[in-house]
MILUMLO-698179 format. One record per residue (C-alpha): residue number from 1; x, y, z. Coordinates in Angstrom, 3 decimals, padded with zeros to 6 digits, always signed. Example, Ala and Ser with C-alpha at 12.3 -4.5 7.8 and 13.67 -1.06 7.14 Angstrom:
+-----+----------+----------+----------+
: num :       xx :       yy :       zz :
+-----+----------+----------+----------+
:   1 : +012.300 : -004.500 : +007.800 :
:   2 : +013.670 : -001.060 : +007.140 :
+-----+----------+----------+----------+
# end
This chain:
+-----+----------+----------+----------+
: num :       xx :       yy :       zz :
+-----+----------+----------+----------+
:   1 : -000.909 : +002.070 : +022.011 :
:   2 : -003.173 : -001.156 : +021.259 :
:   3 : -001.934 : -004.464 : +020.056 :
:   4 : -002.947 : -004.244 : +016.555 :
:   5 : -002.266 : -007.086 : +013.737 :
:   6 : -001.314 : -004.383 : +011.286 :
:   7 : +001.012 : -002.308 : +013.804 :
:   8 : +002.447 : -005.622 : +015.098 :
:   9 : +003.299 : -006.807 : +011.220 :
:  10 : +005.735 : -004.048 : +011.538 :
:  11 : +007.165 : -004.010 : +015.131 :
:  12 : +010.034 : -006.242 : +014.100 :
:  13 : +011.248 : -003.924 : +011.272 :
:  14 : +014.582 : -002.038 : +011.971 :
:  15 : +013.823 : +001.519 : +012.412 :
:  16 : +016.161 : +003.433 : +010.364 :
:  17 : +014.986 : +006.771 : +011.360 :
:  18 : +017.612 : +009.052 : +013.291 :
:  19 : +017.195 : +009.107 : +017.106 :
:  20 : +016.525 : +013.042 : +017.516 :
:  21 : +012.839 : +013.980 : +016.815 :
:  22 : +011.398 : +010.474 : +016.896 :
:  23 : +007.454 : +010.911 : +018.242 :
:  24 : +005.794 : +007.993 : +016.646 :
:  25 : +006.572 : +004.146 : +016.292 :
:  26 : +007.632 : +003.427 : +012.737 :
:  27 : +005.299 : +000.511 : +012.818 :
:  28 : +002.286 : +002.943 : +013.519 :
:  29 : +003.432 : +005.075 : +010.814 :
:  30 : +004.061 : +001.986 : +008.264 :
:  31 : +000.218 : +000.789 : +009.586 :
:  32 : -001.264 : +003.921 : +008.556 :
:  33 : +000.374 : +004.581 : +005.071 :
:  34 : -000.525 : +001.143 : +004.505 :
:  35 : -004.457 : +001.344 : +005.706 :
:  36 : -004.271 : +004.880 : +003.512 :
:  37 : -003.417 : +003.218 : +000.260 :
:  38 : -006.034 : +000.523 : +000.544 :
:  39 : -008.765 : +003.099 : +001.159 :
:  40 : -007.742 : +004.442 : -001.986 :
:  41 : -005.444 : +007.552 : -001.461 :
:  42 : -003.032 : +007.811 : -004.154 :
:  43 : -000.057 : +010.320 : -002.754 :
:  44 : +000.959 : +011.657 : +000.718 :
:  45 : -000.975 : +014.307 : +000.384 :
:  46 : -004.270 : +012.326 : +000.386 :
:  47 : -003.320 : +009.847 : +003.425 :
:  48 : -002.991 : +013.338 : +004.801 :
:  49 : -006.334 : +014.326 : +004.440 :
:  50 : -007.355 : +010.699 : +005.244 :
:  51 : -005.770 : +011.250 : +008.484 :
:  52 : -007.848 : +014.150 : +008.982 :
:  53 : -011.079 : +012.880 : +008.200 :
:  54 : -010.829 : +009.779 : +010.503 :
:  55 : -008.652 : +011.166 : +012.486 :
:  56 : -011.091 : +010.859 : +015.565 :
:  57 : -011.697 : +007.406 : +014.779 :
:  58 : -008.077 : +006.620 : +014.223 :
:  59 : -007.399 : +007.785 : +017.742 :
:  60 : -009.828 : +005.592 : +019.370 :
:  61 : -009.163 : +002.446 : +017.397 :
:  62 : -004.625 : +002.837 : +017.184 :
:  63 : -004.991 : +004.581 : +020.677 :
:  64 : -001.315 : +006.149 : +019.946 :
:  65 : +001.278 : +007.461 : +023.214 :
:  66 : +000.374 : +010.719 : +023.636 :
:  67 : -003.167 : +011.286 : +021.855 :
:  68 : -001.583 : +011.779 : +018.396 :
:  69 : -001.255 : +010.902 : +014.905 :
:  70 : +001.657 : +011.166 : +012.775 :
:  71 : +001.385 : +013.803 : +010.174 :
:  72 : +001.520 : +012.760 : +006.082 :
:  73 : +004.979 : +014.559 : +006.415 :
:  74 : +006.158 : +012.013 : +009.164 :
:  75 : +004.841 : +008.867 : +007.190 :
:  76 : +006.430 : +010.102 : +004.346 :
:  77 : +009.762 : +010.162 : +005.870 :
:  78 : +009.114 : +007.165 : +007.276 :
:  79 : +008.081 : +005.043 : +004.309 :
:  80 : +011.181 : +006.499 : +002.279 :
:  81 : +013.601 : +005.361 : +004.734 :
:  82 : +012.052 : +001.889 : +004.679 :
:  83 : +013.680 : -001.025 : +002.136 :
:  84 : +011.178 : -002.251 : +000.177 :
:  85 : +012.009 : -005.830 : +000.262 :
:  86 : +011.398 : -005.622 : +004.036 :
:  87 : +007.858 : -004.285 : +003.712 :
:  88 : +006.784 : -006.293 : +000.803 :
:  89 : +007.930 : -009.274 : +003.445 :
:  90 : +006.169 : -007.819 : +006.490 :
:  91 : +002.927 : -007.198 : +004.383 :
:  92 : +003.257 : -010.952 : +003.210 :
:  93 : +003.397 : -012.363 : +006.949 :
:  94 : +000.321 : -009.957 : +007.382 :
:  95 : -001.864 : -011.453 : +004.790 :
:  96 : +000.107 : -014.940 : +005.247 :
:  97 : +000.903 : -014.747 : +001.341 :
:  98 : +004.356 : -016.868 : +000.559 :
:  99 : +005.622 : -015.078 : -003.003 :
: 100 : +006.814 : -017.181 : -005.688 :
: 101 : +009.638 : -016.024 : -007.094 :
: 102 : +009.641 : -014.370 : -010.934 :
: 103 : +005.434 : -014.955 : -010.002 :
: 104 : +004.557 : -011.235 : -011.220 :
: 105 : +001.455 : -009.224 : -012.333 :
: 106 : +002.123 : -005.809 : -013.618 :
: 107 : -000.347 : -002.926 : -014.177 :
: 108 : -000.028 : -000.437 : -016.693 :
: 109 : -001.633 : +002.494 : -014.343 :
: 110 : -001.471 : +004.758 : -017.971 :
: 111 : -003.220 : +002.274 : -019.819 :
: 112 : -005.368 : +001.159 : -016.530 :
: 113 : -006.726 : +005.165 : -015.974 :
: 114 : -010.230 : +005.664 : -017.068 :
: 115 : -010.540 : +002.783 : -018.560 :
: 116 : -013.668 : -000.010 : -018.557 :
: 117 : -014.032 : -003.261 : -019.270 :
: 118 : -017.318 : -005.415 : -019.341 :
: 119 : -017.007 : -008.536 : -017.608 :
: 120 : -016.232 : -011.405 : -019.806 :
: 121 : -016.535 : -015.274 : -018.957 :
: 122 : -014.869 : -016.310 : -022.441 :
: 123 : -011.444 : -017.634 : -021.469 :
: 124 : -010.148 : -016.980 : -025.321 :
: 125 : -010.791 : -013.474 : -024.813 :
: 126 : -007.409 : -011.527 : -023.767 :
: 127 : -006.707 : -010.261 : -021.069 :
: 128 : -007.174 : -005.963 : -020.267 :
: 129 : -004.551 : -004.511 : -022.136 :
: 130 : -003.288 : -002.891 : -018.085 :
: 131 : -002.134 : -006.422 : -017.359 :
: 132 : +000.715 : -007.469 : -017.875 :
: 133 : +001.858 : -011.559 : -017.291 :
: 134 : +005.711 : -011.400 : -016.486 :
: 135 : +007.445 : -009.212 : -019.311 :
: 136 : +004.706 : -009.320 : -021.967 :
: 137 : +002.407 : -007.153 : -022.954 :
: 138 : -001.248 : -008.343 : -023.537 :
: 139 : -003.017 : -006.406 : -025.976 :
: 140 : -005.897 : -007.081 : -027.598 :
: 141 : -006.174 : -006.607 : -031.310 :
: 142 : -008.995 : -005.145 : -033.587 :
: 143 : -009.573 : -005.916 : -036.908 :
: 144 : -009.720 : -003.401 : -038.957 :
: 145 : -012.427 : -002.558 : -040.783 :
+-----+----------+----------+----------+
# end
């Protein structure tokens, strides 16, 4: 397999997987959930698909043992067996991002969904009511009338 920054972010992690079975490096598996979610695939079941569709160009740039890809199935295993702390941290060294601690931003995905907001420069306007600043809720208010 090829020495890539994303599959090397996760070649230190403990692999907690079970000996029996094992066909892929967890840190291949961890590189390609993590490449699926920022092309946009919300589930398993769409990094699946992403697999598929790029799967030929997948191959040539992870070059994996063996000529193959880990199935949706295997990286789903695989992520759920991972502690989250430890991949938040690995993705952090990745992107050379040192977290503050209680620094938060939290999105409302129910409020966020199909919703649009014009860009505003005004900085007395509130923020999108998706955004939340530690444990308050921003919402902007209408008048009524």
């Amino acid at each position: 397999m090829s020495q890539i920054a994303i599959v090397e972010a996760f070649a230190d992690l403990e692999d907690c997987r079970r000996q029996a079975g094992k066909r892929h490096k967890q840190s291949l598996c961890l590189a390609l959930f993590t490449l699926g979610v920022a092309a946009g695939n919300r589930g398993f079941i769409a990094i699946g698909d992403w697999l598929k569709a790029y799967h030929d160009e997948l191959l040539e740039v992870f070059k994996p043992e063996k000529n193959r890809l880990p199935s949706y199935s295997t990286i789903r295993r695989t992520v759920l067996r991972i502690e989250q702390q430890r991949y938040s941290a690995c993705l952090s060294r990745f992107f050379g991002i040192t977290p503050i601690e209680s620094e938060t931003i939290a999105v409302d995905g129910k409020v966020l969904r199909g919703s649009y907001e014009a860009i505003n420069d005004d900085v007395n306007v509130d923020s999108h009511p998706a955004i939340m600043e530690g444990k308050c809720l921003h919402r902007r208010t209408r008048a009524n009338s």
